[in-house]
VEXDREN-2710 file (C-alpha; in Angstrom, 1 decimal):
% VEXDREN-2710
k/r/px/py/pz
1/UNK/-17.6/24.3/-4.0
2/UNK/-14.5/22.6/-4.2
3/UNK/-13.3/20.0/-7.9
4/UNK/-12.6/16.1/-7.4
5/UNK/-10.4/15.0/-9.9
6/UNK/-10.6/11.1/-10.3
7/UNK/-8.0/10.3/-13.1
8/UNK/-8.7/8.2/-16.1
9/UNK/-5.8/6.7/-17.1
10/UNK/-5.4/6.1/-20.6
11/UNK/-4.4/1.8/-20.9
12/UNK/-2.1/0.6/-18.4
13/UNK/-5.1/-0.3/-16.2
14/UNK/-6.3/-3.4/-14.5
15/UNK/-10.0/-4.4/-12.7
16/UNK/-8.2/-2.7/-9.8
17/UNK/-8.1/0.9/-11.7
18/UNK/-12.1/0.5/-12.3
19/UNK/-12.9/-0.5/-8.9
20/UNK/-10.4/3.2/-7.3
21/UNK/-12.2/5.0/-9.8
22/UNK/-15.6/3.9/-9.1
23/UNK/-15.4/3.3/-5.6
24/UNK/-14.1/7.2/-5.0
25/UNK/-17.0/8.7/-7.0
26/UNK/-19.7/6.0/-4.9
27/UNK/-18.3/7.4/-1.7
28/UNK/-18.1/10.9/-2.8
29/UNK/-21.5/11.7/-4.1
30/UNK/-22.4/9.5/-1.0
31/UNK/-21.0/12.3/1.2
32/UNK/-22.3/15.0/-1.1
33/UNK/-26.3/13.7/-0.5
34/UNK/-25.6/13.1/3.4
35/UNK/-24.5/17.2/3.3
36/UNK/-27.4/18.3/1.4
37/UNK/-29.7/16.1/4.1
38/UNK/-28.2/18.3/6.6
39/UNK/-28.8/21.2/4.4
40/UNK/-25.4/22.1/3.8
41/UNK/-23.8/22.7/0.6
42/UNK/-21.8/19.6/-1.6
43/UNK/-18.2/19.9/-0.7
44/UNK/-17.0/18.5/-4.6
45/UNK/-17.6/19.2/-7.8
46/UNK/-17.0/15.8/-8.7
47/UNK/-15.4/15.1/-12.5
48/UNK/-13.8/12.3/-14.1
49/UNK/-10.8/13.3/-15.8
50/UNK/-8.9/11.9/-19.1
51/UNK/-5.7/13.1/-20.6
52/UNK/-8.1/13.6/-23.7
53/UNK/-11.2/14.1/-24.5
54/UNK/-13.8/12.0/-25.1
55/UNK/-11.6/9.0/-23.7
56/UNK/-13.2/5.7/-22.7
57/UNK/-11.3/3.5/-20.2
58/UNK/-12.0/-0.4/-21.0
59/UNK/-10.7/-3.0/-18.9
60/UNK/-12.5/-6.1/-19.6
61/UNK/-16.2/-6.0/-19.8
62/UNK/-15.9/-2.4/-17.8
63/UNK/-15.5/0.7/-19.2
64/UNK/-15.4/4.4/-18.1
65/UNK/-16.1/7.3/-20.1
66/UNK/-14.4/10.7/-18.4
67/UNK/-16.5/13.6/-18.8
68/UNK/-13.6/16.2/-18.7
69/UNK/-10.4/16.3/-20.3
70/UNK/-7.0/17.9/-18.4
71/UNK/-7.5/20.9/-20.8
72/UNK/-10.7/21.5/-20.0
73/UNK/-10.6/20.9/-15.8
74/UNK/-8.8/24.4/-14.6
75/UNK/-9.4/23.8/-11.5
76/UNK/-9.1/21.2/-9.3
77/UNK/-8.9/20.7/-4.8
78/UNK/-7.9/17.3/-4.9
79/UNK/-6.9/14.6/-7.3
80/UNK/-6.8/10.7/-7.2
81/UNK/-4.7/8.4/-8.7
82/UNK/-6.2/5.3/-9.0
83/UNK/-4.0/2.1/-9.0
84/UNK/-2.5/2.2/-12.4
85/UNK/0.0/-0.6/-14.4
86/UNK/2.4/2.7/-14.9
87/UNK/5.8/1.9/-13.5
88/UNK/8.1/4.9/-14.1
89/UNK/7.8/8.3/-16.5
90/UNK/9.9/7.0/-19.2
91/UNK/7.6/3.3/-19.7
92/UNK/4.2/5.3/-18.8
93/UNK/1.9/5.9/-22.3
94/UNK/1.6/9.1/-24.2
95/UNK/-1.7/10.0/-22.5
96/UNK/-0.5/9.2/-19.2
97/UNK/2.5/11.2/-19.7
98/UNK/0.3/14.0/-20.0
99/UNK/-1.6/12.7/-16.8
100/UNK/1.5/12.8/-15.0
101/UNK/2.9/16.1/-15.8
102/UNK/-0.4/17.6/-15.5
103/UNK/-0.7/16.2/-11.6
104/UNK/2.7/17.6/-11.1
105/UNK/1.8/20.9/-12.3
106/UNK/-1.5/20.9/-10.4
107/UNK/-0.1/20.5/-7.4
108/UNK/2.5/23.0/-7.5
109/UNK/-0.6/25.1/-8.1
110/UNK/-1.9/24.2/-4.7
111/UNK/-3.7/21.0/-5.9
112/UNK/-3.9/18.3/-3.0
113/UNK/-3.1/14.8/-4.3
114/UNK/-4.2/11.1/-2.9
115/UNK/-2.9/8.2/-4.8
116/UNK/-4.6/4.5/-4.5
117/UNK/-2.8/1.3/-4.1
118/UNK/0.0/0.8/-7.2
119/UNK/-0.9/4.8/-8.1
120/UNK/1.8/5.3/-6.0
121/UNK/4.4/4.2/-9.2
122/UNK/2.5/7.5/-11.5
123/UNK/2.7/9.9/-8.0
124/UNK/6.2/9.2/-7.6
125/UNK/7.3/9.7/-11.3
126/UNK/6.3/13.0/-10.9
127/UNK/8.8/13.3/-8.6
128/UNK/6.3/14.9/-5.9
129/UNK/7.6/11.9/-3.7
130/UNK/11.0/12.4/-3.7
131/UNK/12.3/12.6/0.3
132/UNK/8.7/11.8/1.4
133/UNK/7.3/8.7/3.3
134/UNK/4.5/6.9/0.7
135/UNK/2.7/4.0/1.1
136/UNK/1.6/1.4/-1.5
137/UNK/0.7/-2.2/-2.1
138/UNK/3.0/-4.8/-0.5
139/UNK/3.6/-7.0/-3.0
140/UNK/4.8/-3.8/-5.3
141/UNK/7.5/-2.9/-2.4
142/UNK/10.9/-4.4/-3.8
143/UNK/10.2/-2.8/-7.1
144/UNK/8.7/0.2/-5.8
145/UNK/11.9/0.7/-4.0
146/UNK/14.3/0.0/-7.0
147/UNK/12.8/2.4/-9.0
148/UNK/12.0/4.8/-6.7
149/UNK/14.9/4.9/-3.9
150/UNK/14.8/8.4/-3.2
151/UNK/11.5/7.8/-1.4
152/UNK/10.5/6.4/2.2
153/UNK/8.3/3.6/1.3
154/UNK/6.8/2.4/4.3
155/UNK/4.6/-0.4/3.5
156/UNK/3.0/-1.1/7.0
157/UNK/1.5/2.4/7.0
158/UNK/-2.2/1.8/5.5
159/UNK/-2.4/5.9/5.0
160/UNK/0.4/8.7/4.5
161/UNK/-0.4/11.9/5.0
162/UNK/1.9/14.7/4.3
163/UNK/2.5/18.1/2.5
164/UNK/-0.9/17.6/0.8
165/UNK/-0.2/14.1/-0.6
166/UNK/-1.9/11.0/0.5
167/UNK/-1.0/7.8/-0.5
168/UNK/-2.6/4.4/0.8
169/UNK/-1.5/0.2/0.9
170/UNK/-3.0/-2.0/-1.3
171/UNK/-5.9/-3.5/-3.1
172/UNK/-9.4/-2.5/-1.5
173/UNK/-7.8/-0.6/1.4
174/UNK/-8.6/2.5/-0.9
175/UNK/-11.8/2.5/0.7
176/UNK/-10.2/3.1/4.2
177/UNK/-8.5/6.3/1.9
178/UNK/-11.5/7.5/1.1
179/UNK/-13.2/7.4/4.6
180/UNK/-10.4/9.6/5.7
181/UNK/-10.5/12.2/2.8
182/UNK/-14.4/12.5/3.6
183/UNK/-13.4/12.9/7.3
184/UNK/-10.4/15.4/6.6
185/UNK/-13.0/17.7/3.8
186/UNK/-16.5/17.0/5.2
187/UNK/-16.6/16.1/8.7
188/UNK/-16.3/13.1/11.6
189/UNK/-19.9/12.6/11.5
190/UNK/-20.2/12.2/7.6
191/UNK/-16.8/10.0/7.6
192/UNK/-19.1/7.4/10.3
193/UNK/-22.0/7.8/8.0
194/UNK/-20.0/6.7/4.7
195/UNK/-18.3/4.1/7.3
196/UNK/-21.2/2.2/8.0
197/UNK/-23.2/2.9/4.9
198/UNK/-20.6/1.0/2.8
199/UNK/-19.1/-1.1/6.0
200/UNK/-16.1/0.6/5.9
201/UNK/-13.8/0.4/9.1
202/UNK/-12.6/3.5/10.7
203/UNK/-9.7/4.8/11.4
204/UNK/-7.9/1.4/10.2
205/UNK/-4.2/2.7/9.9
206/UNK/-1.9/-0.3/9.0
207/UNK/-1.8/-3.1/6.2
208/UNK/0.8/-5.3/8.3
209/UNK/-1.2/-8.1/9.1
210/UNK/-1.9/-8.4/5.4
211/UNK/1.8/-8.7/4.4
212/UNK/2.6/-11.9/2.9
213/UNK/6.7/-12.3/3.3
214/UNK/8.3/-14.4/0.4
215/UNK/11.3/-12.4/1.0
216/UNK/13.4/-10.5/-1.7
217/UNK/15.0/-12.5/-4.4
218/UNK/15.7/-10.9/-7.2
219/UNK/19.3/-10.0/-6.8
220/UNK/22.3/-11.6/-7.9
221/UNK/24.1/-12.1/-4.6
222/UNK/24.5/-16.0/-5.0
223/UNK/25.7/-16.2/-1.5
224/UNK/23.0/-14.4/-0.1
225/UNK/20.2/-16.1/-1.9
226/UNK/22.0/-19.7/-0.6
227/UNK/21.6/-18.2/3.0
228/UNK/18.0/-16.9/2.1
229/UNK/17.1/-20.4/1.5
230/UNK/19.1/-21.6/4.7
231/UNK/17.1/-19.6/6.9
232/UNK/13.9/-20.7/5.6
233/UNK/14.6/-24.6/5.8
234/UNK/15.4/-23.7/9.2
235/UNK/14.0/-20.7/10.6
236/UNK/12.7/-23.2/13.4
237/UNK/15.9/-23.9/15.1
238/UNK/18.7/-21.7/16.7
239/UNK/20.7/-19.7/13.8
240/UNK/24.0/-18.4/14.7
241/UNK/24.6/-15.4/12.0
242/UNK/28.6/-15.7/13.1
243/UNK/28.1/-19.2/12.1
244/UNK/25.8/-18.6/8.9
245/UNK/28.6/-16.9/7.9
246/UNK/31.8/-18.7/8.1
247/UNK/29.7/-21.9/6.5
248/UNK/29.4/-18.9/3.4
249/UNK/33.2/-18.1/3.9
250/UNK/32.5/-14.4/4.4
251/UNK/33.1/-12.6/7.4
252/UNK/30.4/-11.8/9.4
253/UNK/30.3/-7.7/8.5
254/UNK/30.8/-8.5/5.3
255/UNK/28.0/-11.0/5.1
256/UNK/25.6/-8.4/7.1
257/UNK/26.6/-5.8/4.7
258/UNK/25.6/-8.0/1.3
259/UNK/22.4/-9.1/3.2
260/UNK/21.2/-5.7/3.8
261/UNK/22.1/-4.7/0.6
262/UNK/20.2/-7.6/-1.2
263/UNK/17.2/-8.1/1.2
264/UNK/17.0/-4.4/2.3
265/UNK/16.6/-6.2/5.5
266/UNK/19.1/-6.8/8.4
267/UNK/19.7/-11.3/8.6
268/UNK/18.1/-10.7/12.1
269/UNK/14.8/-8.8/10.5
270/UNK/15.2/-11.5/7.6
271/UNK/14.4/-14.4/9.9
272/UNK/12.3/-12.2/12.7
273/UNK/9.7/-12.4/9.6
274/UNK/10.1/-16.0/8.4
275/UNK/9.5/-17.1/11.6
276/UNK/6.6/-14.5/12.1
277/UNK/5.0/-15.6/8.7
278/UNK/5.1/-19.6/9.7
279/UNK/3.0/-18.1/12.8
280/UNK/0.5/-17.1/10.9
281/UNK/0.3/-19.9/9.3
282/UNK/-0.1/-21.6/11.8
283/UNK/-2.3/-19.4/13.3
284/UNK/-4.8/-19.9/10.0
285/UNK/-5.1/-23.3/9.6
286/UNK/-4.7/-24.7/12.8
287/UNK/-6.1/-24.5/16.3
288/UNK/-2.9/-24.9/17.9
289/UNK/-2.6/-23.0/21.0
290/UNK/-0.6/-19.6/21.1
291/UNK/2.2/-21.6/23.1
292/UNK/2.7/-24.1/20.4
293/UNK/2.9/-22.1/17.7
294/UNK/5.5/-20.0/19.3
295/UNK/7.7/-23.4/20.2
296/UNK/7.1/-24.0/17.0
297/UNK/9.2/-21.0/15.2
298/UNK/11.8/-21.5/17.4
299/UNK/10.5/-18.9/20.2
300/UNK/10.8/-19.9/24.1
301/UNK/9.8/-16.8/26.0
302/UNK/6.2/-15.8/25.5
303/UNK/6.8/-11.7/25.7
304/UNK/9.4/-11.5/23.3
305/UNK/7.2/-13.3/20.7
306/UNK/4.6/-11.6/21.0
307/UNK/6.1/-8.4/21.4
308/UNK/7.8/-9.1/17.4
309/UNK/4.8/-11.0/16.4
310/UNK/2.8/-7.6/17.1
311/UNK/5.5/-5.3/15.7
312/UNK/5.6/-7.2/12.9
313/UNK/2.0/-7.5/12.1
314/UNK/0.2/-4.8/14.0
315/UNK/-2.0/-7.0/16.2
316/UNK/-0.9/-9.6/18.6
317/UNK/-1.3/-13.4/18.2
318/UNK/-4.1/-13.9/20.0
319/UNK/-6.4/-11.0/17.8
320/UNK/-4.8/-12.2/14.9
321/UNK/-5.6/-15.8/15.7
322/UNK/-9.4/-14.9/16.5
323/UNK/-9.4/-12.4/13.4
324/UNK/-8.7/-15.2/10.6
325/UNK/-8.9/-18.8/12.2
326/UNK/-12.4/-19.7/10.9
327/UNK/-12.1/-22.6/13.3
328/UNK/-12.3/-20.1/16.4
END
């Protein structure tokens, strides 16, 4: 039989930590019982595991006692990290220090490692990221990405999969983690059972139409952050970047070279996705056609819209519109 390791942190926790941890042991021993009615053996061992022992997570009006503690679990086929408040090595706890080094060593031992949501801040402190493609929450991308810039953080993925590291996007799209890890360990047929047993979509694999753009701020490039706010009072009408530019008194390479390097986005991809968020928008809350919407964002030919509108968010206008218009 093969050891789960679910993590306990120790503090640095939110509501989101409890519902990673509890969610992967539901689905877990969910897939262990549907083996055993098939008369197979349990694929996991299944243990909750604390930096110490003893340790009690409390978040709230929840709390999680771990039943093993790092010194005593010697073995161990696959860890998860739940979603965590630990940012980097350095600001991460005592106890989750330990954590940390302890998944490092792990896997070096041949250990496979998933990590949920904002986990992805404790996997890549290890350093086990470093040069690798991740995934995480969205919303944790611009910091993710200053902290972490030796990593490929690809935030439409939904799942990662490489070397024996698995990360996932954010919030409750751990669930979609865990149907692929009982699909990759068990089987197909036990991955559709756990599927519709929790109501789980398969084989989901990107968080894009989620994304919320704001775009990134938090830079001190005052010309930049002028423009930014140009762009979005009028993403609507024809922009001229050559133009944007000389009103900034900057020359155009050098204006696309401070963008990139404040935005981590090209101005073209910058205003691609402003105009691609007022879509869906618009796609939301009113019952505008998909015509209007698009003359509305400043678009005039139909298959280039859609063609960015579906890069952008993995599903084209018309799904997207039927998916979360409650009007429709």
């Amino acid at each position: 039989m093969k050891h789960l390791s679910i993590l306990i942190p120790d503090d640095q926790t939110t509501m989101s930590t409890i519902a990673c941890i509890i969610g992967s042991y539901q689905v877990f021993m969910a897939a262990n019982a549907y083996y055993e009615k098939l008369g197979k053996m349990p694929v996991f061992s299944i243990n909750l595991v604390s930096a110490t022992n003893e340790k009690l997570l409390t978040n709230g009006f929840l709390s999680i006692k771990s039943n093993l503690s790092i010194t005593e679990c010697s073995a161990s086929d696959l860890i998860i990290i739940p979603a965590t408040l630990i940012r980097t090595y350095d600001t991460a706890t005592a106890n989750n220090k330990l954590l940390i080094d302890w998944v490092k060593d792990k896997y070096k031992e041949g250990t496979e490692v998933a990590s949920m949501c904002a986990g992805s801040f404790m996997l890549a402190s290890t350093g086990l990221l470093s040069g690798m493609t991740c995934s995480a929450h969205w919303a944790n991308a611009q910091e993710f990405k200053a902290l972490f810039p030796d990593v490929d953080l690809q935030t439409d993925k939904l799942i990662t999969d490489k070397n024996g590291i698995y990360t996932n996007g954010g919030a409750y799209s751990f669930l979609h983690l865990l149907m692929y890890l009982v699909e990759k360990f068990y089987d197909r047929q036990t991955a559709i059972y756990c599927a519709k047993y929790f109501q789980v979509d398969l084989d989901r694999n990107k968080q894009s139409e989620f994304l919320i753009f704001s775009g990134h701020k938090n830079h001190n490039d005052t010309i930049i952050l002028e423009a930014q706010h140009y762009m979005e009072n009028n993403y609507q009408d024809k922009i001229s970047f050559e133009d944007l530019a000389f009103k900034f008194g900057v020359s155009r390479r050098n204006f696309d070279r401070r963008f990139i390097k404040a935005t981590a986005l090209r101005p073209l991809d910058y205003l691609q996705r402003l105009k691609m968020e007022a879509a869906k928008k618009a796609f939301e809350n009113s019952r505008k056609s998909v015509n209007e919407v698009m003359y509305e964002v400043g678009y005039n030919d139909t298959k280039a819209f859609r063609e960015v509108f579906s890069r952008i968010t993995g599903a084209s206008p018309i799904d997207y519109k039927e998916k979360y218009n409650s009007g429709n």
